[in-house]
N, C-alpha and C positions, 0 to 999 in steps of 0.2 A: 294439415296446416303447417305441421313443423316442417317436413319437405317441403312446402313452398317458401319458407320462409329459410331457410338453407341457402336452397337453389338461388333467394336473388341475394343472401350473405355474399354466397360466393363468386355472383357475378358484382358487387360492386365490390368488393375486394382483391378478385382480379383486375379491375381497374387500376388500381393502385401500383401496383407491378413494384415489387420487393417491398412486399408487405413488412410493417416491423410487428415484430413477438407480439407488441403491446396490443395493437389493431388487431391482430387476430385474435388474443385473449379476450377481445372485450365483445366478439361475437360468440368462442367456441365455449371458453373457458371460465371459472366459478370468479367471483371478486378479489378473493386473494391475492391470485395469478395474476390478474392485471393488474392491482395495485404493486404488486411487485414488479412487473414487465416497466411499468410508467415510472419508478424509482430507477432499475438501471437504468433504461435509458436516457433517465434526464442524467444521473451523475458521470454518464459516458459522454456525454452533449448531442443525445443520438435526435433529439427531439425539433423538429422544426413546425414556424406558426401551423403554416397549410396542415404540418401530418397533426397538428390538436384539434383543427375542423373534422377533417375527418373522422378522428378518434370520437369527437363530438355524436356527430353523426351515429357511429355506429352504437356507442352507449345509449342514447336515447331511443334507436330501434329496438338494440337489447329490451331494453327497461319495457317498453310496451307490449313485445311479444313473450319477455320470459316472466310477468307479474302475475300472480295469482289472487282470487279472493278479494278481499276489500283493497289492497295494495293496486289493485288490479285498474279500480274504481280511478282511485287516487293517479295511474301515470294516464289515464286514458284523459283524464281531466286537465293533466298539465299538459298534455299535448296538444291543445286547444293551439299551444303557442308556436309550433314546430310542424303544422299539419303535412306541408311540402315533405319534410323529412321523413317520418312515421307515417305517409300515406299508405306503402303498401300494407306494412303491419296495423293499421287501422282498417283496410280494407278485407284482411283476412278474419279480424275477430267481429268484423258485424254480419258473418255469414251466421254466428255464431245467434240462436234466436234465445237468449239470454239479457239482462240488462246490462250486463257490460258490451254485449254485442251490439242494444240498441244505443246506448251511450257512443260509442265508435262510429256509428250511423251520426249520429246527429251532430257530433265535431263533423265528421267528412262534410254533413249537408251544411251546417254554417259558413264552410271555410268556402260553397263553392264546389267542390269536390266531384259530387252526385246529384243528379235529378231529380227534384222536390216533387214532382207530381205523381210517377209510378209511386214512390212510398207514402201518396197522401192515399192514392185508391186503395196498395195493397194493407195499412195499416190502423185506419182511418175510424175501424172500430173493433180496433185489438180489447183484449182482456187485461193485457199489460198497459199498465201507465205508461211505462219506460216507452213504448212503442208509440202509444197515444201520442206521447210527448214528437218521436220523430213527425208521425204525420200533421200535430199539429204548428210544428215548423215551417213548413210545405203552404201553410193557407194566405202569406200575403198577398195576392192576386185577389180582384176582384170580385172572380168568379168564383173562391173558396169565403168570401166574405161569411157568408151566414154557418159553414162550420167553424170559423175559427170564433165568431161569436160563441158559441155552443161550446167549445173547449175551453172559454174563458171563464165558465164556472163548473169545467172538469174537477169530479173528486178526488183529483191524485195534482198535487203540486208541481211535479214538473210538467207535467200537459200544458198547467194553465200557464207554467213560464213561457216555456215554448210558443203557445198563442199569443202572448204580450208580446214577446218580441218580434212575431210577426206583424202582429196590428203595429207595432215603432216605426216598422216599413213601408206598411200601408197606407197610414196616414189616411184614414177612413174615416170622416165627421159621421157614419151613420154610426160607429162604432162606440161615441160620445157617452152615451149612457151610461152602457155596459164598462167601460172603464172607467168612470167616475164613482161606480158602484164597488168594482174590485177596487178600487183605492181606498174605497172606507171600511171594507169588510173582508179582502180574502184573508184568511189567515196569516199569510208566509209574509213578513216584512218587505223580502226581498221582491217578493211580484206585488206588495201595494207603490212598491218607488217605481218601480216599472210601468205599471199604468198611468203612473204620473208623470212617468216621461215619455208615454203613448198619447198621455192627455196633450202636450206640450208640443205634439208635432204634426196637431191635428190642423189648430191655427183659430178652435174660433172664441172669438172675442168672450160668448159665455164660458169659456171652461176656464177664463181668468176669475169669474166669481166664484164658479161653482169648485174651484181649489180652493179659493177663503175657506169656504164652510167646509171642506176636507181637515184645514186648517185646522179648526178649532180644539177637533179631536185627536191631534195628528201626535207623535211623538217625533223626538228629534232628528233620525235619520229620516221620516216623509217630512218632516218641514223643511230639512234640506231640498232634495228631489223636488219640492213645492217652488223652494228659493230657483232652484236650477232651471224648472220648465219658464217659471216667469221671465226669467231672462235670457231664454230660447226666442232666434229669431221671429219665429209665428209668434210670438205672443208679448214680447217683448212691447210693441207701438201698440198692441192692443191694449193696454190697463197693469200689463206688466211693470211696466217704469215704475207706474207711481205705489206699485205694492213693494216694490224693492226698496223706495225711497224710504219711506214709510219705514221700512224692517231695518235698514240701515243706520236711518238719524235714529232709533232707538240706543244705538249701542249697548243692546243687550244678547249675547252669548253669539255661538259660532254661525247659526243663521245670519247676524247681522253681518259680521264677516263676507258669509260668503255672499250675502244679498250686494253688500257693495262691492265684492269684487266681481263680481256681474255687471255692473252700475259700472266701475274702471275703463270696463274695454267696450262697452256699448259705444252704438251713435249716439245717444241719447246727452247731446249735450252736458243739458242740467245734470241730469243722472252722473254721468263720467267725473266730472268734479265733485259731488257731493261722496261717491264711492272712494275716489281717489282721498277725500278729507279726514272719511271712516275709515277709511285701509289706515292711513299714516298713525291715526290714532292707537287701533290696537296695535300696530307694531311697536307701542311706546309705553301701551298700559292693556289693563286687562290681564285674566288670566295664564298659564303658561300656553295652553292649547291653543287662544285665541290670539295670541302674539305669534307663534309659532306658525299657523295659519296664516295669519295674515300678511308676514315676512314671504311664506312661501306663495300668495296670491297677488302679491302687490305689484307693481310695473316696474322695474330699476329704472324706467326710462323717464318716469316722471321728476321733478325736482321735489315735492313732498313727498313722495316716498324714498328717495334718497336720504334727506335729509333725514328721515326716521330711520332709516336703515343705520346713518352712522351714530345717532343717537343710541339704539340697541346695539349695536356693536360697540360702542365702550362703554355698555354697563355691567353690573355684577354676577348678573347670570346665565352663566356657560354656554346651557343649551341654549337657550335666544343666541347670546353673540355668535356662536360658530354658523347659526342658519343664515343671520344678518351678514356676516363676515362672506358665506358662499355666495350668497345674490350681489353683494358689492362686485363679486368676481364678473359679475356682467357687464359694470357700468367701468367703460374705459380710463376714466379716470382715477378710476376708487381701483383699480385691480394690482396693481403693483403692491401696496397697502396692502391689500384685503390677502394676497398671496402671503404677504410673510408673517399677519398675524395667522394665516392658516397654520402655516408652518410650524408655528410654535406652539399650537393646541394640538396639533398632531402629535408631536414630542412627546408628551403628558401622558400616554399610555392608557388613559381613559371611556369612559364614554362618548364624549363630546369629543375625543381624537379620533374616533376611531368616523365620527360624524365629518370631522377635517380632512380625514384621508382618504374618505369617500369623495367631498368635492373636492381635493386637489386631483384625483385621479380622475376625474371627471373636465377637469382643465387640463389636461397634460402634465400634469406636473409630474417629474420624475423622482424626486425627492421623497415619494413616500415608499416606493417599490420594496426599500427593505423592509418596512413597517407591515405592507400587505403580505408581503412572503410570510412574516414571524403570525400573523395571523389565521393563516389556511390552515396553520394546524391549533386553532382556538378550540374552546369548547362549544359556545354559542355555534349553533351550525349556521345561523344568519348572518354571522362575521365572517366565518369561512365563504358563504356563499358572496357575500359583497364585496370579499378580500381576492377571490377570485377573480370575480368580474373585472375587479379594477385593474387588476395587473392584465387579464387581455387586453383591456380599453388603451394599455399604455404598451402593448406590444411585446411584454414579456408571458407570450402563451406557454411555451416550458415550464416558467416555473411556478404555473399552476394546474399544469396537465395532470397531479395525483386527484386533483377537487373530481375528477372523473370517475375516481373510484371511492369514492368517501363512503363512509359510513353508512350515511343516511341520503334513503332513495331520494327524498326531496330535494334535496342539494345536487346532487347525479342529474338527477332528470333538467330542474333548474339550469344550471351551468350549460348540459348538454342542447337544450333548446334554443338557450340564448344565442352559446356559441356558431352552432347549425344554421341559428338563422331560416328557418324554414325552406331548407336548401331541398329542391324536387331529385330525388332519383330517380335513373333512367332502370 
């Protein structure tokens, strides 16, 4: 496997034709070396945008083919986000009849990549979950109907992810049941929300009740997923509206929130104003979560939520204004304003500046470029990774081409995939 994965080092590398130090460091050689190579040559100005794609590119090949162990786990997982790029090196380690091997299977099959039905026969009643899981990927067709029922009360939790997301595809009312059942009982949080947004794309009119009585029992992240199917197109004109309605004019916690910003962008008439009324409120009151939410759900395009947006922006508490301050940056009129108080929370050196220099970098703005530079080398590895980003978004890839060699894989792989863009090698 490491010869093949040489062999096509070196042919996209040849590509390149007068490779610099750095790019080659960052296939052949240890991290040091290239964090060194990526320092001279920025302070030579050897660095240009194109050669930090590149550079991108090959880092996050690196990262998937030379990870071991639970690390190993962890780069196969972020490269959900880069499949194009990492496809050959994903294609070598699912030869690999291991769980990281089948984990490399299963990004390839979601992205599209490989052929869902040869791995539903040959896998279909593996010993391995992990595998289970690939074949139970494979079952949204019709004709796999009644396995992927069967995997949806598999003893090993990713199987039964695997089968929910294929049933999300399916869209299979005979499947009704059985998903109404895993949303009240599988163990794993994460696949009870998932049946719930399996329930929600089925379309029929009963799974709007029979989510109430899921309801009852439900904790806050499924009564979200709950709020969310009901204001899914299928279900929405079903009895949807009026359960959203309902959860809205409560004005109690982040469900209601999110039931009315569901209600905002509906057709639903009634519903679109009543949501639009409940938005503007908590961006005025309520908790910090549900102000903060609800700034970031609201519509700038509306005139009530404008008007609460400039209300939160010149009150006493940072974090609201600066979020209120960045969606003002939408509304034509308010953006001039909303730029230079950005400006000046940026200045501040803080939390909430560093929240400013996120959206100014996010608008163009050039004014904060020296701010993100002094940042990449923070301690928070999430500043470094934001502080990054932002300075690509604004065109100064140079002087964040070290975030390639950082410290921590997270950030590496992060930056490297964003960058990459999902770009296919030949």
């Amino acid at each position: 496997m490491r010869g093949t994965w040489l062999v096509a080092a070196s042919v996209f590398l040849s590509s390149c034709g007068g490779m610099p130090a750095y790019l080659e460091s960052a296939y052949y050689r240890d991290l040091a070396s290239l964090r060194r190579d990526i320092r001279s040559a920025v302070a030579a100005g050897r660095v240009e945008e194109g050669e930090v794609v590149d550079l991108a590119v090959a880092v996050a090949r690196r990262e998937v083919h030379s990870a071991r162990g639970p690390s190993l786990i962890a780069r196969i997982q972020a490269a959900r986000s880069c499949v194009g790029t990492v496809e050959a090196e994903l294609l070598a380690r699912a030869e690999k009849d291991d769980e990281a091997g089948a984990l490399a299977m299963l990004v390839l099959l979601e992205a599209g990549r490989v052929p869902g039905d040869p791995l539903v026969e040959k896998h279909f009643q593996s010993p391995s979950g992990a595998w289970r899981a690939v074949a139970a990927r494979g079952t949204a067709s019709a004709r796999l109907a009644p396995l992927r029922r069967h995997y949806y009360v598999d003893p090993d939790e990713r199987t039964r992810r695997s089968a929910l997301l294929a049933g999300i595809e399916a869209e299979d009312p005979a499947d009704l049941p059985l998903l109404l059942e895993t949303a009240r009982l599988d163990p794993s949080p994460a696949n009870r929300s998932l049946a719930v947004r399996a329930v929600s794309k089925v379309g029929d009119p009963q799974a709007v009740l029979a989510l109430a009585d899921v309801w009852a029992r439900a904790d806050e992240p499924l009564r979200l997923a709950i709020v969310e199917a009901w204001g899914s197109p299928a279900l929405l004109s079903k009895g949807g509206a009026e359960r959203l309605v309902s959860l809205a004019e409560s004005r109690q916690g982040l469900v209601a929130v999110s039931a009315a910003a569901s209600l905002s962008v509906s057709s639903d008439a009634l519903g679109a104003r009543v949501g639009q009324a409940v938005l503007a409120h908590f961006v005025s009151e309520g908790t910090l979560d549900e102000r903060v939410l609800a700034i970031r759900l609201g519509n700038p395009g509306a005139p009530l939520i404008v008007a609460a947006l400039e209300k939160a922006a010149g009150g006493d508490d940072p974090a609201v204004a600066v979020v209120a301050w960045a969606r003002l940056l939408e509304v034509p009129a308010q953006a001039a304003r909303a730029r230079q108080a950005l400006r000046r929370v940026a200045s501040q050196g803080n939390g909430a500046a560093r929240q400013a220099q996120a959206a100014l970098a996010a608008a163009g703005d050039e004014s904060v470029v020296p701010a993100l530079v002094r940042s990449i080398s923070d301690k928070p590895a999430a500043v470094r990774l934001r502080a990054a980003l932002g300075l690509f978004r604004l065109g100064h890839a140079a002087r964040m081409a070290s975030v390639l060699a950082d410290s921590d894989p997270e950030v590496r792989m992060s930056v490297a995939c964003t960058l990459s863009g999902g770009r296919v090698q030949g």
